[in-house]
VEXLONU-310699 format. One record per residue (C-alpha): x, y, z; residue number from 1. Coordinates in steps of 0.1 Angstrom, whole numbers, plus 5000, padded with zeros to 4 digits. Each point is the difference from the previous one (the first is absolute). Example, Ala and Ser with C-alpha at 12.3 -4.5 7.8 and 13.67 -1.06 7.14 Angstrom:
! residues 2
+------+------+------+-----+
!   xx !   yy !   zz ! num !
+------+------+------+-----+
! 5123 ! 4955 ! 5078 !   1 !
! 5014 ! 5034 ! 4993 !   2 !
+------+------+------+-----+
! end
This chain:
! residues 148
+------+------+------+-----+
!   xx !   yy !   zz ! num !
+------+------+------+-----+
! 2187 ! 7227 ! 2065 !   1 !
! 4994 ! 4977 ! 5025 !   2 !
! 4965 ! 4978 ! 5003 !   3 !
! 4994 ! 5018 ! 5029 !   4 !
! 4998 ! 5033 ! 4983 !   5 !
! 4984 ! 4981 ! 4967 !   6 !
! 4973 ! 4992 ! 5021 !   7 !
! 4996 ! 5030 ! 5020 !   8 !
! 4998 ! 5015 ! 4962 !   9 !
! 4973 ! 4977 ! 4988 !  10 !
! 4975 ! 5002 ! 5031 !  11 !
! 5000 ! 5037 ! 4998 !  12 !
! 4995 ! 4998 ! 4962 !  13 !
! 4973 ! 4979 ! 5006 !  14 !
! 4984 ! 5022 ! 5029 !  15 !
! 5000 ! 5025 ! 4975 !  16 !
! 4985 ! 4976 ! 4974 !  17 !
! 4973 ! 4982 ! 5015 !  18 !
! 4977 ! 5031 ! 5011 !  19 !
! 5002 ! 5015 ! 4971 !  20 !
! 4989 ! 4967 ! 4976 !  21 !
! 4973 ! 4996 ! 5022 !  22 !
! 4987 ! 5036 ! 4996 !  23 !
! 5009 ! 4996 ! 4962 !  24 !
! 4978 ! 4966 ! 5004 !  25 !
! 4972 ! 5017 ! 5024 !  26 !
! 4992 ! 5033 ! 4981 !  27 !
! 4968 ! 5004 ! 4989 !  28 !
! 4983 ! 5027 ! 4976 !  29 !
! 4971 ! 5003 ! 5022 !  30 !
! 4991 ! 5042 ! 5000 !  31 !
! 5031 ! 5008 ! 4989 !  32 !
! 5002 ! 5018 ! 4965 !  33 !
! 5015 ! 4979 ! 4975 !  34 !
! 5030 ! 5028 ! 5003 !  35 !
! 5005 ! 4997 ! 5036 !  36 !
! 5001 ! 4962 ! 4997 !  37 !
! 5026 ! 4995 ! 4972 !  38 !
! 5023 ! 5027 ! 5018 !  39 !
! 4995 ! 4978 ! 5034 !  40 !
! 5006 ! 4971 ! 4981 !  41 !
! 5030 ! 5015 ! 4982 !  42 !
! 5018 ! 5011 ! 5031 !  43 !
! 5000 ! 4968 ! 5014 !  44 !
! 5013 ! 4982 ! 4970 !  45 !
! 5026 ! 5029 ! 5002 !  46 !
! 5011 ! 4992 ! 5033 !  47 !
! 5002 ! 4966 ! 4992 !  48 !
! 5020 ! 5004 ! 4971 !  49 !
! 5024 ! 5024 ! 5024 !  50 !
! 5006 ! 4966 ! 5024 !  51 !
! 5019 ! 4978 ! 4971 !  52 !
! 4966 ! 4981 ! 5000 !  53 !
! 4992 ! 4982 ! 4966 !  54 !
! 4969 ! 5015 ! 4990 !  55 !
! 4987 ! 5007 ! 4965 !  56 !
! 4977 ! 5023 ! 4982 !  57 !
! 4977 ! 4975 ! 4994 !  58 !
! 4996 ! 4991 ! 5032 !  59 !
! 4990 ! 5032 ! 5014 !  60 !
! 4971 ! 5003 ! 4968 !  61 !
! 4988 ! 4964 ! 5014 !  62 !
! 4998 ! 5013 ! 5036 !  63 !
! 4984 ! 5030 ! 4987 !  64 !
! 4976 ! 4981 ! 4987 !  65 !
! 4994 ! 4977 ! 5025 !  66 !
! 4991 ! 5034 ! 5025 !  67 !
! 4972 ! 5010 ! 4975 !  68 !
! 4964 ! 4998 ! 5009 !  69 !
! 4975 ! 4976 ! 4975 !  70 !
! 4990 ! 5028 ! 4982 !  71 !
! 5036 ! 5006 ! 4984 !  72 !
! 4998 ! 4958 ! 4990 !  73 !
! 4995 ! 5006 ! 4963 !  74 !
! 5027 ! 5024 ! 5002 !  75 !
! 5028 ! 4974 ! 5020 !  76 !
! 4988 ! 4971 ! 4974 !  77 !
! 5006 ! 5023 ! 4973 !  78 !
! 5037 ! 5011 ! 5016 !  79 !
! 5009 ! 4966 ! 5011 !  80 !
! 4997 ! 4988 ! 4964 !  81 !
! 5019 ! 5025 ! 4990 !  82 !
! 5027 ! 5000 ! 5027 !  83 !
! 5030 ! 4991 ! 4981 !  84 !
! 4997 ! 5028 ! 4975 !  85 !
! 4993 ! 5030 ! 5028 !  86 !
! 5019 ! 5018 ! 5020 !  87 !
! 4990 ! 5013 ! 5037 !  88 !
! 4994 ! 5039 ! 4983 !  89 !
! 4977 ! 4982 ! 4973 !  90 !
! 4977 ! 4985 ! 5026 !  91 !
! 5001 ! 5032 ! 5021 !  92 !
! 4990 ! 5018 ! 4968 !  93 !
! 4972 ! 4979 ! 4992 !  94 !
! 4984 ! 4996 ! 5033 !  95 !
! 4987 ! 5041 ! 5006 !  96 !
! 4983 ! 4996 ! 4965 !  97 !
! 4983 ! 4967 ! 5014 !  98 !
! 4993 ! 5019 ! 5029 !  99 !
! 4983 ! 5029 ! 4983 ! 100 !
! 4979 ! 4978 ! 4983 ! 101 !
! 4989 ! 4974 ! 5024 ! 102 !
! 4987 ! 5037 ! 5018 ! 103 !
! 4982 ! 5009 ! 4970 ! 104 !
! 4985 ! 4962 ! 4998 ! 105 !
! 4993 ! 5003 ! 5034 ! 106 !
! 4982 ! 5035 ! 5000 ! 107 !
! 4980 ! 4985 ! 4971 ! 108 !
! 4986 ! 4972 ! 5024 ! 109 !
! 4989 ! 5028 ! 5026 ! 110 !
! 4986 ! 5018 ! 4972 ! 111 !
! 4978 ! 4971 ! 4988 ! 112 !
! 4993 ! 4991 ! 5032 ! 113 !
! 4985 ! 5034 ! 5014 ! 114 !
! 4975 ! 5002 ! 4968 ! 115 !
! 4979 ! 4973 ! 5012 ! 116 !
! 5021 ! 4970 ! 4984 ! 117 !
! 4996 ! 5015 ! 4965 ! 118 !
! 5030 ! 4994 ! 4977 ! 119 !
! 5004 ! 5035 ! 4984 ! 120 !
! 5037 ! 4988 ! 4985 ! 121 !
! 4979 ! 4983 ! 4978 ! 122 !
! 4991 ! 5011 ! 4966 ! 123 !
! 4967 ! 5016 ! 4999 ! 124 !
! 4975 ! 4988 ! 4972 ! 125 !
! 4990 ! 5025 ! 4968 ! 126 !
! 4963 ! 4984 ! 5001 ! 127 !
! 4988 ! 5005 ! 5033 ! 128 !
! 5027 ! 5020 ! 5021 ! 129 !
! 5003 ! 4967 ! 5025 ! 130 !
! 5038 ! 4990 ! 5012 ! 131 !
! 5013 ! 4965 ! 4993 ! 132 !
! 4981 ! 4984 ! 4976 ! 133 !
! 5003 ! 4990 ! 4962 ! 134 !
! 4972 ! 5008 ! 4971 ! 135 !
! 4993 ! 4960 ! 5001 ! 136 !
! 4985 ! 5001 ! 5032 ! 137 !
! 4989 ! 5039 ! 4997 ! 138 !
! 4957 ! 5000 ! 5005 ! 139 !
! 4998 ! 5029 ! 4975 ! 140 !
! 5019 ! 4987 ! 4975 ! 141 !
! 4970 ! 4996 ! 4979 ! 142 !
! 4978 ! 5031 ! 5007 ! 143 !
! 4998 ! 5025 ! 4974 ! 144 !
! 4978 ! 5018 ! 5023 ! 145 !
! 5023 ! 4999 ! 5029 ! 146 !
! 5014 ! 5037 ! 5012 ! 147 !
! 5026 ! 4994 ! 5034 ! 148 !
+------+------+------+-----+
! end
């Protein structure tokens, strides 16, 4: 081959390259479902993989990562700690159940929030029926006479 045709090779390699690290760099989450992001975020670590480009699996779980929104940080902290023991199908199967519950934990905030500030997650107490607080601080605690 002659270095005429090596480089003709490498600049269209890397004309393929380039855009697509940059979208694999520039993805976010945003309101995309969790599913819809990882296969967009798969696809393009796919294609990369197709161009001879050195990529690994644990870089796509760290870009994958990086595209997440603040309220998936406990999740990424968790992941990243455990990066070296995970594979890319592992994170994917963790995420939806993350997912499912940071929509429960969210429809529990709108909940609380549309009674009036009340905290009705909390326990309720056996003396006097009220939400949230403990038998030390309860006022009734000490009536015999009291009937809630």
């Amino acid at each position: 081959m002659t270095s005429g045709l090596h480089w003709q090779k490498f600049f269209s390699s890397w004309a393929m390259i380039f855009p697509l690290r940059m979208e694999l760099i520039n993805t976010m989450k945003s309101h995309m479902s969790m599913a819809d992001y990882y296969t967009k975020m798969k696809n393009i670590f796919d294609n990369l993989r197709a161009t001879e480009y050195k990529i690994y699996e644990e870089d796509l779980i760290m870009q994958l990562l990086e595209g997440l929104g603040r309220e998936y940080e406990t999740a990424a902290g968790t992941i990243t700690a455990m990066i070296d023991s995970l594979s890319l199908q592992r994170v994917f199967e963790i995420f939806p159940f993350y997912e499912s519950r940071l929509a429960q934990l969210i429809a529990g905030v709108t909940l609380d929030q549309s009674s009036g500030g009340r905290n009705y997650s909390q326990p309720t107490y056996q003396i006097c029926g009220k939400c949230g607080h403990t038998a030390l601080i309860c006022y009734h605690r000490f009536d015999i006479g009291y009937n809630p």
